[in-house]
Legacy VTK file of the C-alpha trace (Angstrom):
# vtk DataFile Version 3.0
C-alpha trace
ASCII
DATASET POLYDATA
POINTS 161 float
104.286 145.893 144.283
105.903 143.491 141.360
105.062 145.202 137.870
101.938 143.695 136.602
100.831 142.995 133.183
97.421 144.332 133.669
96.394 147.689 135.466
93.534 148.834 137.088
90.929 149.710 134.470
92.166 147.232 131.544
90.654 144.899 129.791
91.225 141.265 129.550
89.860 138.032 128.629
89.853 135.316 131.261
89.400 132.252 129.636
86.160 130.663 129.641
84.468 133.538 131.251
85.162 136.342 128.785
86.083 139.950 128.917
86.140 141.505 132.027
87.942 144.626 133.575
90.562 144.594 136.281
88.614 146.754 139.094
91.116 146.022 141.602
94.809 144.627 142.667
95.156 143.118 146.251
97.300 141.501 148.274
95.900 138.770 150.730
97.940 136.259 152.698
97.337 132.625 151.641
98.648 129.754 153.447
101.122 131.823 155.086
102.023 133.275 152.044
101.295 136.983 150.881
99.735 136.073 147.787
99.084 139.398 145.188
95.308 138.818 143.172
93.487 140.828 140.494
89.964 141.664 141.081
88.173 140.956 137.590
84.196 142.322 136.751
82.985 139.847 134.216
81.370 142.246 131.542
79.011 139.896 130.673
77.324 139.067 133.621
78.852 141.373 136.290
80.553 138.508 138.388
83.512 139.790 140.165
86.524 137.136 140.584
89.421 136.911 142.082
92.693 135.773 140.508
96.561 135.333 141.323
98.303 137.740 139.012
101.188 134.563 138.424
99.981 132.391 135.799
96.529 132.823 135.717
95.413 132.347 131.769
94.450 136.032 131.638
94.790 137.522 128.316
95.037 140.832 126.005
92.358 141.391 124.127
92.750 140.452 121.038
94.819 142.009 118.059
93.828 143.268 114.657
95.770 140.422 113.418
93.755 137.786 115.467
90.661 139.333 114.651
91.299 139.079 110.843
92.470 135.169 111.823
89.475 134.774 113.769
86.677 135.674 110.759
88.980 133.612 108.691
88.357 130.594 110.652
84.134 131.410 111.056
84.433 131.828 106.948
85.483 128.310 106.943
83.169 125.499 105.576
84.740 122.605 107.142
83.429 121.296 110.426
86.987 120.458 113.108
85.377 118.392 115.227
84.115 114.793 113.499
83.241 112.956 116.094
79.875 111.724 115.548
78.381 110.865 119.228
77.444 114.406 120.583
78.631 113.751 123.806
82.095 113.224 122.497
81.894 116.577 120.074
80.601 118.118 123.571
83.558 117.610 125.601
85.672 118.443 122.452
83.849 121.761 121.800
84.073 122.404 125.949
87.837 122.154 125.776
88.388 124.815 122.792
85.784 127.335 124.888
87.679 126.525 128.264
91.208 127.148 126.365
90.263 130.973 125.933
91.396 131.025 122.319
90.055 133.168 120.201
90.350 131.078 117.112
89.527 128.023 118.672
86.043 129.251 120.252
85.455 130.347 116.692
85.625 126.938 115.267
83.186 125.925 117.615
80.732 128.452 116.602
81.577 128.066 113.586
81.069 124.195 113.718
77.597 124.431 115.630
76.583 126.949 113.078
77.262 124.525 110.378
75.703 121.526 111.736
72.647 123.548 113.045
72.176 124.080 109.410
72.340 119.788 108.998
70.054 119.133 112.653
68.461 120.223 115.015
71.385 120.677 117.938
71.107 119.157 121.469
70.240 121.396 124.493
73.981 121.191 125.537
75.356 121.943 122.085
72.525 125.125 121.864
73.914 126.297 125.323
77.465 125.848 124.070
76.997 127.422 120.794
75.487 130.958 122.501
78.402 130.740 124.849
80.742 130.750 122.345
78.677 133.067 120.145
78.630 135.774 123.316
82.538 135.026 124.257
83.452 136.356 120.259
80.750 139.112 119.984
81.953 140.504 123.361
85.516 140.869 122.672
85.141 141.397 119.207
83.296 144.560 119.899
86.166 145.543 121.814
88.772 144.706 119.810
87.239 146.788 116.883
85.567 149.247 118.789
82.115 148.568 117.258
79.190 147.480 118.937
77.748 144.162 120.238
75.085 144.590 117.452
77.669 145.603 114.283
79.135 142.252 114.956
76.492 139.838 115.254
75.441 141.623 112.152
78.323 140.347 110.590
77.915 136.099 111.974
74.779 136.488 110.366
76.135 137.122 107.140
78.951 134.834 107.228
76.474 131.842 108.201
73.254 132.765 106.562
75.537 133.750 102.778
LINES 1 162
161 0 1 2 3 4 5 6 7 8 9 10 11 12 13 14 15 16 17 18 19 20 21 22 23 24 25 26 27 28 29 30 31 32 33 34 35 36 37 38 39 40 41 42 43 44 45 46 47 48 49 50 51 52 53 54 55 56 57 58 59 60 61 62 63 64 65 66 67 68 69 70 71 72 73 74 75 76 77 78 79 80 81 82 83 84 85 86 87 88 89 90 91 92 93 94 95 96 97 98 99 100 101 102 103 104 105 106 107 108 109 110 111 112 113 114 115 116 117 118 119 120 121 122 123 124 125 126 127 128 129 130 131 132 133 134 135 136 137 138 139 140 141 142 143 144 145 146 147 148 149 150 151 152 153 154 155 156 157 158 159 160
């Protein structure tokens, strides 16, 4: 077997779905092809997937560095996404969540937070904002070995200062 970046029993972030853990590495033939797959467990919800181990999005979890870059961005006071019709922000906010970037799911928290502040938010942006909220506070906690708790601890000060 081809070396792989991720091992069973790592941790990784597959975009839009979160942290999960690699439980298992098959091989299955596809199409006529033998085809090699990771078996993810979702942490969140406990969903196992199955993923090619090519190009697949699946990430490290994130670094010191990124974390520091990603509380910079939720410190922020500007709001990224201007578009005023709330289906338009929606599909904008959907793309930086689906992208699996750290720094970009926290501008959409970040922006939701700040507008929540302005309005009341839509059912969809509500939904989106506690998506993004649970993608950061899960790997966060990993990332700095703290729990789930310590940092929503710490969104509430940033947002309620």
């Amino acid at each position: 077997m081809e070396s792989l970046p991720f091992q069973v029993g790592d941790k990784a972030v597959y975009p839009a779905h979160g942290v999960a853990e690699v439980t298992g590495i098959e091989s299955h033939t596809v199409g006529g092809d033998k085809q090699t797959f990771y078996i993810l467990r979702i942490l969140d919800n406990g969903v196992k997937v199955m993923i090619p181990t090519g190009a697949n999005g699946l990430r490290e979890i994130m670094s010191k560095k990124e974390v520091q870059e990603v509380f910079g961005v939720l410190k922020e006071k500007e709001i990224s996404v201007e578009s005023t019709t709330w289906n338009r922000r929606y599909r904008e906010y959907k793309d930086k969540i689906d992208s699996g970037d750290p720094k970009q799911i926290a501008e959409v928290l970040r922006d939701l937070y700040l507008l929540k502040n302005d309005k009341d938010l839509s059912f969809g942006e509500r939904k989106m904002l506690d998506t993004a909220k649970s993608l950061l506070v899960k790997e966060l906690s990993i990332a700095r070995d703290m729990s789930e708790d310590q940092v929503e601890a710490e969104f509430v000060q940033i947002f309620h200062a």
